[in-house]
KOLPALO-880048 format. One record per atom (N, C-alpha, C, O): residue number from 1; atom name; y, x, z; residue in three letters. Coordinates in steps of 0.1 Angstrom, whole numbers, plus 5000, padded with zeros to 4 digits. Layout:
(NUM; CA; (Y; X; Z); ala)
...
This chain:
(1; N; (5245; 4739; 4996); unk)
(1; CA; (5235; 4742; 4985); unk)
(1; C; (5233; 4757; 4987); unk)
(1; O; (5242; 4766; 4988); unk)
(2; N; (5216; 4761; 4985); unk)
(2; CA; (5219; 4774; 4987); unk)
(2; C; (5220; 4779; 4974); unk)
(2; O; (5224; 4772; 4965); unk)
(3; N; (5214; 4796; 4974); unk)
(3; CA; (5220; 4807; 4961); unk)
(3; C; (5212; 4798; 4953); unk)
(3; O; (5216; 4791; 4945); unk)
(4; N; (5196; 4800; 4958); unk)
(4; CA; (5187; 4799; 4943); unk)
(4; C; (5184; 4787; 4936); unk)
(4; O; (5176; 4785; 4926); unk)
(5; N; (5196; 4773; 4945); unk)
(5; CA; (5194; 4760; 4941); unk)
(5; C; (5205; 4761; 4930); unk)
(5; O; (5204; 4759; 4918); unk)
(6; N; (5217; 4767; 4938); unk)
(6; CA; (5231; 4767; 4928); unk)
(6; C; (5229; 4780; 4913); unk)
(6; O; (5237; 4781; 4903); unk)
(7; N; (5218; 4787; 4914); unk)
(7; CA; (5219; 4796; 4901); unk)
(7; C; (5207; 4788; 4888); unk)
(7; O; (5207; 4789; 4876); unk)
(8; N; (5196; 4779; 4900); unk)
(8; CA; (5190; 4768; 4893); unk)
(8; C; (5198; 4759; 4884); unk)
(8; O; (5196; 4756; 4873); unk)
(9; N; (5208; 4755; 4893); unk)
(9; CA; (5215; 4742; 4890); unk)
(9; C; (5222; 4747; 4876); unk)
(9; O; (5220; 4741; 4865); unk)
(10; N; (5230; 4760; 4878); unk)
(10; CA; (5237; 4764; 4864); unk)
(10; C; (5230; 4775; 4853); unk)
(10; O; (5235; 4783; 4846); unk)
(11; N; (5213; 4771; 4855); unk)
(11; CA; (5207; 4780; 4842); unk)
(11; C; (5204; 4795; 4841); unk)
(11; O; (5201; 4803; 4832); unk)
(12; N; (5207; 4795; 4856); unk)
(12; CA; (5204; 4812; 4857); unk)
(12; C; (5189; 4811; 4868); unk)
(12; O; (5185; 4805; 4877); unk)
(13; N; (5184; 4827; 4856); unk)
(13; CA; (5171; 4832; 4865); unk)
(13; C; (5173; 4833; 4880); unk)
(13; O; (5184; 4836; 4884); unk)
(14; N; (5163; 4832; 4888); unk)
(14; CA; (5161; 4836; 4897); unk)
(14; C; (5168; 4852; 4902); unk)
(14; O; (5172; 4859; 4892); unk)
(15; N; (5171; 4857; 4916); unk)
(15; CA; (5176; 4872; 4915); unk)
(15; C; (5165; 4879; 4917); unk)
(15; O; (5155; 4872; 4920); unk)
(16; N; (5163; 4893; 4917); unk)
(16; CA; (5154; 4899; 4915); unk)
(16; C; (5144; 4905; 4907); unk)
(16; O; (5142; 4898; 4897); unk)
(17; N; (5136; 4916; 4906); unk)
(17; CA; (5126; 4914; 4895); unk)
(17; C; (5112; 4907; 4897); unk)
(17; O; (5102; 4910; 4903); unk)
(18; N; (5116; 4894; 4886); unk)
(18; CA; (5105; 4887; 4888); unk)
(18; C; (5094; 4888; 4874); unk)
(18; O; (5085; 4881; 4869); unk)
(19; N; (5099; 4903; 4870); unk)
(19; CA; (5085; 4900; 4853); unk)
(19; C; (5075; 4904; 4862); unk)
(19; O; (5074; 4911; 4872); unk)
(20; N; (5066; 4894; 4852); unk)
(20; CA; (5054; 4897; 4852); unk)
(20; C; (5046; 4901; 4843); unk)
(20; O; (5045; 4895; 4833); unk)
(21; N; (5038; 4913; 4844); unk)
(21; CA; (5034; 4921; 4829); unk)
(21; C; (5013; 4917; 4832); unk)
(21; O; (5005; 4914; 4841); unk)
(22; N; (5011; 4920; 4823); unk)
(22; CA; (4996; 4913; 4821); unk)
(22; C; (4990; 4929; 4822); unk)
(22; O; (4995; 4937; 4813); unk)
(23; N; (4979; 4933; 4831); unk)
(23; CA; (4975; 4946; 4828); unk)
(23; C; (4960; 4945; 4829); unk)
(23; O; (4955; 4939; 4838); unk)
(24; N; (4952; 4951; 4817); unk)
(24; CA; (4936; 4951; 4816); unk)
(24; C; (4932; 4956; 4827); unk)
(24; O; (4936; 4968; 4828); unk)
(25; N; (4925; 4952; 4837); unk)
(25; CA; (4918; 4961; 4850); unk)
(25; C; (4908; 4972; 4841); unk)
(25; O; (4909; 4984; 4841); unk)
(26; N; (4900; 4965; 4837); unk)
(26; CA; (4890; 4977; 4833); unk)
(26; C; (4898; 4991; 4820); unk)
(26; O; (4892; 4999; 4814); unk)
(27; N; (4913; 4988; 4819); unk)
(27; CA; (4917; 5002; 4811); unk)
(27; C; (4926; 5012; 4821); unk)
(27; O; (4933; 5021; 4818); unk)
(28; N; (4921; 5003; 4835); unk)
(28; CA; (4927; 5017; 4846); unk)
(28; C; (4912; 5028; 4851); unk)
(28; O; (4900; 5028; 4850); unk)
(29; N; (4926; 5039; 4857); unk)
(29; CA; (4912; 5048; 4860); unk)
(29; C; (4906; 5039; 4874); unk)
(29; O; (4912; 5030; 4879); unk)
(30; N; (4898; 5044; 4878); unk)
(30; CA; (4891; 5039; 4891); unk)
(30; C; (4891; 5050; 4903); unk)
(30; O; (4889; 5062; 4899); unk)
(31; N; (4894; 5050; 4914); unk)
(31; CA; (4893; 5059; 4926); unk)
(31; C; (4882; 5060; 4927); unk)
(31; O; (4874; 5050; 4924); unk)
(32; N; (4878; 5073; 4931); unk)
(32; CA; (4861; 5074; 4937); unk)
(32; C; (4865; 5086; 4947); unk)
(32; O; (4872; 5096; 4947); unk)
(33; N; (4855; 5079; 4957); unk)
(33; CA; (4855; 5090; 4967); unk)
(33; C; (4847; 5103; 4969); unk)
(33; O; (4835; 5104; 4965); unk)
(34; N; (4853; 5112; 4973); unk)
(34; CA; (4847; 5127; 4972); unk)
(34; C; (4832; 5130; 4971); unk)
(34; O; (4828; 5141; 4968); unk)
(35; N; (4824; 5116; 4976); unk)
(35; CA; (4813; 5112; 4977); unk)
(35; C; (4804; 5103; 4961); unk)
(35; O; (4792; 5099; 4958); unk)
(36; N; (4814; 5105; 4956); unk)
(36; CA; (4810; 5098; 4944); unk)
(36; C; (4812; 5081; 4944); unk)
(36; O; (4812; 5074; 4934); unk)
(37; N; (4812; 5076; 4958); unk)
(37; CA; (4812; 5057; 4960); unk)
(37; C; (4827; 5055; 4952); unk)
(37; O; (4835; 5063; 4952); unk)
(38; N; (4828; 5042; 4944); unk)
(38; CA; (4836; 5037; 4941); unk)
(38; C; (4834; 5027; 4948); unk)
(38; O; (4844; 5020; 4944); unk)
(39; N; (4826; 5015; 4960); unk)
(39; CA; (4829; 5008; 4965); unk)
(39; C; (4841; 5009; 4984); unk)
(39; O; (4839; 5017; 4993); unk)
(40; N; (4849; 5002; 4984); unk)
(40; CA; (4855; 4998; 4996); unk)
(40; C; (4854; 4991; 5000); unk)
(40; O; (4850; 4981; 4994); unk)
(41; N; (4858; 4991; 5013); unk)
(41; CA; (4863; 4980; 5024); unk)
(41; C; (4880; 4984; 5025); unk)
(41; O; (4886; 4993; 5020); unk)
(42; N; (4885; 4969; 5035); unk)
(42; CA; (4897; 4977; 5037); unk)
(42; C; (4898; 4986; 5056); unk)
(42; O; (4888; 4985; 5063); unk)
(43; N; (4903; 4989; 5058); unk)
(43; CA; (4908; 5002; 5073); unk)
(43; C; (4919; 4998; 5081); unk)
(43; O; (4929; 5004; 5078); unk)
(44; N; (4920; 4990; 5090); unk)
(44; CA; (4932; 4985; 5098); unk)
(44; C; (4930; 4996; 5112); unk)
(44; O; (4920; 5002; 5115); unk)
(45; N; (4942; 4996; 5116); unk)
(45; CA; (4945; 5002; 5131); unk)
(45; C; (4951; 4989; 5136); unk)
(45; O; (4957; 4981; 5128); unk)
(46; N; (4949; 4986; 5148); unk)
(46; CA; (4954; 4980; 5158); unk)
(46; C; (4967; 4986; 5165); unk)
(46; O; (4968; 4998; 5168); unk)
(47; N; (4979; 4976; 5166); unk)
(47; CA; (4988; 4984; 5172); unk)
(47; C; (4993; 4968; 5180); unk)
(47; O; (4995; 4958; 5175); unk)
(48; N; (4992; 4973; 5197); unk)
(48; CA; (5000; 4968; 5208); unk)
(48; C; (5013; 4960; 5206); unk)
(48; O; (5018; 4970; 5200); unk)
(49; N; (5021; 4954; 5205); unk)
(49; CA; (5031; 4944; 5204); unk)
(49; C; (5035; 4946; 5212); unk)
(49; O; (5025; 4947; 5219); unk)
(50; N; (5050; 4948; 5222); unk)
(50; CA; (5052; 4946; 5240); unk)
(50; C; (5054; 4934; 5237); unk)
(50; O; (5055; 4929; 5226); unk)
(51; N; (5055; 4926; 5250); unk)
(51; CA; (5060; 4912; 5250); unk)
(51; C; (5075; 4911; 5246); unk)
(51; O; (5079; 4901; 5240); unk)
(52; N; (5085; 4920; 5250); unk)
(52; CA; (5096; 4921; 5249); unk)
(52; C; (5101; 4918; 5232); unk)
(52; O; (5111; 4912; 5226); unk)
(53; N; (5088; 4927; 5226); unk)
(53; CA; (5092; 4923; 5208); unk)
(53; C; (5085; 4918; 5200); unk)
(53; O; (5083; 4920; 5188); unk)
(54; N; (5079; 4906; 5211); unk)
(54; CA; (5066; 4895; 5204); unk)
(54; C; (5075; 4885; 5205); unk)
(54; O; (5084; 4883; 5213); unk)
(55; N; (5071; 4875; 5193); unk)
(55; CA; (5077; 4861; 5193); unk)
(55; C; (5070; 4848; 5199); unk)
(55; O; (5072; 4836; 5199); unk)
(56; N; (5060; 4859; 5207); unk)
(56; CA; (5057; 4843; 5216); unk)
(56; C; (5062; 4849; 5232); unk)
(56; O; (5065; 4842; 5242); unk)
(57; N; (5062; 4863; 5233); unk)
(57; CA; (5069; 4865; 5246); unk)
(57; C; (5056; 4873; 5252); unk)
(57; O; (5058; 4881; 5262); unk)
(58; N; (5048; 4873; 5248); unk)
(58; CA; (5037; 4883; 5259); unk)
(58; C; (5030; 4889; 5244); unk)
(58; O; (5030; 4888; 5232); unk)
(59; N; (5023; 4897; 5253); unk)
(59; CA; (5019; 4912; 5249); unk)
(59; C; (5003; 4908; 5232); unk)
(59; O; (4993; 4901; 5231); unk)
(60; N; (5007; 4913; 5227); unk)
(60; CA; (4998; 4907; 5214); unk)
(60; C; (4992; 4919; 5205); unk)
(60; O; (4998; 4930; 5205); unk)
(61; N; (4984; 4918; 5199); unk)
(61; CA; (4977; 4930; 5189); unk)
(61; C; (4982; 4922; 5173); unk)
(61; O; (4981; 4910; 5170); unk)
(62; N; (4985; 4933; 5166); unk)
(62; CA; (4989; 4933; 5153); unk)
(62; C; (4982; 4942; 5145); unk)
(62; O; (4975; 4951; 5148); unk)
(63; N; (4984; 4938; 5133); unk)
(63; CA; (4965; 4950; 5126); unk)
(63; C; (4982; 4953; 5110); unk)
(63; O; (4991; 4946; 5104); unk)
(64; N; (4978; 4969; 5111); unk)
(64; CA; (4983; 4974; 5101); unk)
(64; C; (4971; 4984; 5094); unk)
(64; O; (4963; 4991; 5099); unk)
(65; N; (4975; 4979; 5075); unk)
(65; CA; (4965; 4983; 5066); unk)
(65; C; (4970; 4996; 5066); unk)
(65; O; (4981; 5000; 5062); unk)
(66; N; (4954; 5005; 5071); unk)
(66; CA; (4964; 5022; 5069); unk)
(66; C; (4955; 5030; 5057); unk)
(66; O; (4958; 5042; 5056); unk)
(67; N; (4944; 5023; 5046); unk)
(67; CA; (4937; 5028; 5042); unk)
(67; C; (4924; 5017; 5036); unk)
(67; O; (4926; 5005; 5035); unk)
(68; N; (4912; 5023; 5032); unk)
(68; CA; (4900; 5021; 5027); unk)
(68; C; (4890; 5029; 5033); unk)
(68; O; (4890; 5042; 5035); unk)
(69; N; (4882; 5022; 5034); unk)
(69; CA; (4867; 5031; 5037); unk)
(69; C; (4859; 5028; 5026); unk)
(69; O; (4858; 5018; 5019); unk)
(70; N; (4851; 5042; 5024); unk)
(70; CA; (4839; 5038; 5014); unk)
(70; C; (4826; 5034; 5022); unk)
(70; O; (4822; 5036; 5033); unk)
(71; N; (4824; 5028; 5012); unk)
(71; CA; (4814; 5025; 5022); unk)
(71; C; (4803; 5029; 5023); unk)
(71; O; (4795; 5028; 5032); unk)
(72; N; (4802; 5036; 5009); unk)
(72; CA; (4787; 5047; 5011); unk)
(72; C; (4785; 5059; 5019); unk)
(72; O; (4774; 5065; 5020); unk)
(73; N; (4802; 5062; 5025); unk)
(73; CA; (4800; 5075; 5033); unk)
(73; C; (4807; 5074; 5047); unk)
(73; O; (4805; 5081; 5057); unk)
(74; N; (4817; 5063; 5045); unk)
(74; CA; (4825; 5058; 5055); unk)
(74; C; (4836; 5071; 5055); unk)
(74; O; (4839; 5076; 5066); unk)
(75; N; (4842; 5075; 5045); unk)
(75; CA; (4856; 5083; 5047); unk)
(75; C; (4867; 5074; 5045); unk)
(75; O; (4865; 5064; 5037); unk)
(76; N; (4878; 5076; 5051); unk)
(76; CA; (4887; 5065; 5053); unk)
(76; C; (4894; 5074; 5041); unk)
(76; O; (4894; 5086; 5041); unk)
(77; N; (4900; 5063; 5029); unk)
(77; CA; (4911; 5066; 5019); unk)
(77; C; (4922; 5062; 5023); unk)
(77; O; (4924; 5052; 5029); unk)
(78; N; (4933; 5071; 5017); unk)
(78; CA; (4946; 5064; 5021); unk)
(78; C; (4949; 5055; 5009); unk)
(78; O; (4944; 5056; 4998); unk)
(79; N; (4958; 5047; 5015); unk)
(79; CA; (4965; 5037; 5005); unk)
(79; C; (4967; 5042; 4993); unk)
(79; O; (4959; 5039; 4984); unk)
(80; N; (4977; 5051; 4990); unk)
(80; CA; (4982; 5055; 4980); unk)
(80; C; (4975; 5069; 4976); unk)
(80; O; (4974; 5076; 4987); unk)
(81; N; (4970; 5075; 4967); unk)
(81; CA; (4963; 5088; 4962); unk)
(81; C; (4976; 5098; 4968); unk)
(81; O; (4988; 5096; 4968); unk)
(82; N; (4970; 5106; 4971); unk)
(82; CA; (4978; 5118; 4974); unk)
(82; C; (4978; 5126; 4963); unk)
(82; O; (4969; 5129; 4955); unk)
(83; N; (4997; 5133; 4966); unk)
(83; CA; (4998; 5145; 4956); unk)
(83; C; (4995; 5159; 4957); unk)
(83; O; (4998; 5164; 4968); unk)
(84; N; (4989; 5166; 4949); unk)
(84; CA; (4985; 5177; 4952); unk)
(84; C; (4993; 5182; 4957); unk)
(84; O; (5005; 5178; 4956); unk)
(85; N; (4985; 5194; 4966); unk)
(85; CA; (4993; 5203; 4981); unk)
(85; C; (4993; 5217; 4972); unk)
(85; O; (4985; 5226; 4975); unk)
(86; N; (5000; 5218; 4961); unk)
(86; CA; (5005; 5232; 4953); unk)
(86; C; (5022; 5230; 4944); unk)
(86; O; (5024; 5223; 4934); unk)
(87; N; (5030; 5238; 4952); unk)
(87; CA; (5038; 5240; 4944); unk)
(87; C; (5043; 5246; 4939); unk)
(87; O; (5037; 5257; 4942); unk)
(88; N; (5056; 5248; 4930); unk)
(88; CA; (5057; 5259; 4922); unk)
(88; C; (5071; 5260; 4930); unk)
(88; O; (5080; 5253; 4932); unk)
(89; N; (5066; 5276; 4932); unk)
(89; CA; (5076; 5288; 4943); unk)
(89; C; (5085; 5298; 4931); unk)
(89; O; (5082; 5296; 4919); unk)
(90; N; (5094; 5307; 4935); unk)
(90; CA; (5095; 5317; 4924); unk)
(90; C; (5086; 5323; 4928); unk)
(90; O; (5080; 5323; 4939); unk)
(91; N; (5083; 5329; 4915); unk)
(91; CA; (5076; 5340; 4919); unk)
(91; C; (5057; 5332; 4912); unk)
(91; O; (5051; 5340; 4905); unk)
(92; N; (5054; 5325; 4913); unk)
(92; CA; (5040; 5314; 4909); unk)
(92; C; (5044; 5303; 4917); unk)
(92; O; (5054; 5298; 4921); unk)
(93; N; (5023; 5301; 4920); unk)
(93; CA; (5020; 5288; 4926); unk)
(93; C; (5022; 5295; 4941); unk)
(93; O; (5022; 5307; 4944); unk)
(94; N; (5024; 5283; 4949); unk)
(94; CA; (5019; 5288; 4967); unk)
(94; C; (5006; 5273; 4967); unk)
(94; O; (5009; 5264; 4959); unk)
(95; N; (4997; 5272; 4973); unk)
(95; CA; (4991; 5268; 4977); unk)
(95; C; (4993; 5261; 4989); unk)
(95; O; (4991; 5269; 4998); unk)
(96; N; (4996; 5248; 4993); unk)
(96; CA; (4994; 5250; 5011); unk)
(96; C; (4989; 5238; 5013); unk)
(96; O; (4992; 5228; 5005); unk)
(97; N; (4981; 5237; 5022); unk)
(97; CA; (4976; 5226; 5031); unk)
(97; C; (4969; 5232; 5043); unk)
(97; O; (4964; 5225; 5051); unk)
């Protein structure tokens, strides 16, 4: 029997966190791009597989999600919003990017 039959069997939850919380879409903010579009696509890269660490044995293309494109301007967004490039130095701010 495995874990989650035997924690079934004696009345225990599942492991992990499994809440699920209910969130209004329209009371988030919205991304928009520097261009003003709030519409996207999604932005895959293609990455080579060798055969040596494919599971069928020969050489294969695999697609990783690296972003969003708008589509009104075609700038590629990254997945996650970036944190501002200013931190606090002694002395003040430094700026860097």
């Amino acid at each position: 029997m495995g874990e989650a039959a035997r924690r079934n069997a004696l009345g225990l939850p599942p492991r992990g966190n499994n809440m699920q919380i209910q969130i209004d879409g329209d009371s988030l903010k919205d991304r928009v791009c520097d261009c003003g579009g709030k519409v996207f696509t999604n932005a895959f890269s293609l990455k080579e597989l060798p055969a040596l660490q494919s599971p069928s044995g020969q050489m294969e293309t695999v697609m990783a999600q690296v972003g969003f494109v708008c589509v009104t301007c075609g700038l590629v967004i990254p997945l996650r919003p970036e944190k501002p490039k200013v931190e606090l130095v002694a002395g003040g701010i430094d700026e860097r990017g």
